[in-house]
Every structure is written in C-alpha cells, then in structure tokens.
C-alpha positions in Angstrom: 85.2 207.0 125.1 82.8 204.3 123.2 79.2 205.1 123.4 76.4 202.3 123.4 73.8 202.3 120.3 70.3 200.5 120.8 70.1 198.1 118.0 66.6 197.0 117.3 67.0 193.1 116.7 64.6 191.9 114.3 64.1 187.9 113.2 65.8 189.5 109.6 68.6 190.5 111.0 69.0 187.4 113.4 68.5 184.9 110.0 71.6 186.8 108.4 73.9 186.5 110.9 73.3 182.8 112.0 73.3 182.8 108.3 77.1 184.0 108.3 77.9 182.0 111.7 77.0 179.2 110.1 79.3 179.5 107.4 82.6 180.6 109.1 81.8 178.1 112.3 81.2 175.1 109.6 84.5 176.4 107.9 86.4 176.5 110.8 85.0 173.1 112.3 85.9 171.5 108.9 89.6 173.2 109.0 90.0 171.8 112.7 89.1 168.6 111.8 92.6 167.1 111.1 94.3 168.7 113.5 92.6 167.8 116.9 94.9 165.3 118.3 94.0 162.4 120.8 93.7 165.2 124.0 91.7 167.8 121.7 89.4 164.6 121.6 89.2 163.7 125.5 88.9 167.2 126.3 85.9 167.3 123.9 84.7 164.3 125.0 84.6 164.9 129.0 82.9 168.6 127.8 79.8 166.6 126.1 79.9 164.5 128.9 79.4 167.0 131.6 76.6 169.1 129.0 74.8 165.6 129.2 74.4 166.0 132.8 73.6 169.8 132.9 70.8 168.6 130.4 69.9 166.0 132.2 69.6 168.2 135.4 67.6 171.3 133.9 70.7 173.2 134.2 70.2 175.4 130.7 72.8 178.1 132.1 75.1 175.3 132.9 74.7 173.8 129.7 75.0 176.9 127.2 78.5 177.8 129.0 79.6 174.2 128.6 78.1 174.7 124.7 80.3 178.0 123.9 83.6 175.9 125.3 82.8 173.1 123.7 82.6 174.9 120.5 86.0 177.6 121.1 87.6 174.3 121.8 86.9 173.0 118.2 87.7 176.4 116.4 90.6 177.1 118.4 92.4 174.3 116.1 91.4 175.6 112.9 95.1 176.8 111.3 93.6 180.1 110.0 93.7 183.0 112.2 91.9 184.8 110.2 88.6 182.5 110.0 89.2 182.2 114.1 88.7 185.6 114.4 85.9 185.8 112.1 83.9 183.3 114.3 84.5 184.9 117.7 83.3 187.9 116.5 80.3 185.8 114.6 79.9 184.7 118.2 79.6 187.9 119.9 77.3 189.5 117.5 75.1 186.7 118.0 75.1 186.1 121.8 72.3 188.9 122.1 70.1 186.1 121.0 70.9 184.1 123.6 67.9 185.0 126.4 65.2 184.5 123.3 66.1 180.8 123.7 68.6 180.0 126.3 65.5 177.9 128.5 64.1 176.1 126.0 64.9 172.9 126.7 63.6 171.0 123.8 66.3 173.1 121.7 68.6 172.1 124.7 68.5 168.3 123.9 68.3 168.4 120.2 71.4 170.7 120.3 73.2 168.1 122.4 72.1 165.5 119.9 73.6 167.4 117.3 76.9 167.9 119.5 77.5 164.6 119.6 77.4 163.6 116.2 79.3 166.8 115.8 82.1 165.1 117.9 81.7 161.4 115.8 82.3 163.4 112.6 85.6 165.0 113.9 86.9 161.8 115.1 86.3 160.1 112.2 88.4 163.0 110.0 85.6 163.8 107.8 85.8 167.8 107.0 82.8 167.5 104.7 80.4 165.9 107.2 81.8 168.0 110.2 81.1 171.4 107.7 77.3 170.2 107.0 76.6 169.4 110.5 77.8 172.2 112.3 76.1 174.3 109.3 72.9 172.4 109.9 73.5 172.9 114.3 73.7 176.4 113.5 70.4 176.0 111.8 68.7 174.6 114.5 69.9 177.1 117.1 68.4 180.0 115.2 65.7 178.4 114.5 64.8 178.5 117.8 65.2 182.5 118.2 62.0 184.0 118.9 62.5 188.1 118.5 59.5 189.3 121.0 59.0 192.7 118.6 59.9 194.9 121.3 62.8 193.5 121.7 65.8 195.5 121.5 69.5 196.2 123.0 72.5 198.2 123.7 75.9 197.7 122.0 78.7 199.5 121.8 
C-alpha cells in the first residue's frame, strides 16, 4: 500500500521543475519535429483550432485539457522513449500548479499565442526554433504560478 506525503509547494521548488520541464519538453518538441507527418499536422491543427474557441468562450477548463493534448500529441513523436517518459513524468509533477493559474485568462491567450507559433515552427522543420519556443512557453506558464504560502498538497 502507497501512502500520500503533503509536499509543501513553494515558488523555489515550482521554478526548478518548470526549469527541468522546460528542458526535456523543448527537447522532445525539437526531436518531434521531423517526424510529424501531414496528419500529425491536421490533428494539431484542428486541436489549436478548437483551444481558439474554448479561449474565445471563457472556457479555461476546456482549454487547459485541449493544451495537455495538444502538447502529448507533439511529444508522442519524439523517437526517444526515454525523453517521452521523462516529460510525462515532468508533466505530472507539475500539474499541482495547475489551480494557481488555470483561470487566468490573460496567461490563457498569450499561451495560445505561443501555441501557434509553436505549430508554424514544426511545420516549417525547424528543431532549433521549435526547442526555444516551447523553452520560452514553458517560461511563460510558470511565470504565471502564484504559490499562495499556505499552499500545500498530497502525493503519493
């Protein structure tokens, strides 16, 4: 049986592990970049689509589960299985962060902003840009984490 441990989150501890998301997601983005094929790309493209409308609409829930797809869908590609598994678990670490800025919708638009030219880069094959922009997406989105200093919770 696995027991749950409070983990007291603290805007330290948040900066170093957007710090390491944003290394292995702008890794994996970069290794995915020449091999999303011509569906990868409508897939991706009917995805940012549908988060413009959830944006459009207010629909922050909507949007942040459209976000996380959006994103798997892009690192799924990457050949290394090693790196993939490094960024889900990245992810999950991470997603405790999620309610200290999932309704900010100011974030919510400059994240899409930075979606799309996330997209651009991939179509055009460039694994340099795609690595600096997700690095610099990753960026924003922590940036945004506000750690309220009670704030703590369970994991197992």
């Amino acid at each position: 049986m696995r027991h749950a441990r409070v983990v007291r989150l603290s805007h330290e501890r948040m900066k170093e592990e957007y710090f390491v998301r944003a290394i292995v997601e702008a890794a994996a983005a970069a290794q995915a970049t020449k091999k999303l094929d011509d569906a990868a790309f409508d897939a991706l493209e009917d995805l940012l689509h549908r988060m413009d409308r959830a944006r459009d609409a207010r629909r922050t829930a909507d949007f942040w589960a459209l976000t996380k797809r959006f994103h798997e869908r892009i690192y799924a590609a990457a050949p290394s299985r090693l790196l993939r598994e490094e960024v889900d678990r990245v992810r999950v670490r991470t997603l405790r962060y999620l309610p200290a800025f999932e309704r900010d919708h100011d974030l919510v638009a400059a994240a899409q902003r930075e979606h799309w030219e996330i997209f651009h880069a991939l179509r055009g094959g460039d694994p340099a840009k795609v690595e600096r922009l997700v690095r610099a997406h990753v960026a924003t989105v922590a940036s945004a984490v506000h750690i309220p200093p009670d704030m703590s919770a369970a994991h197992p």
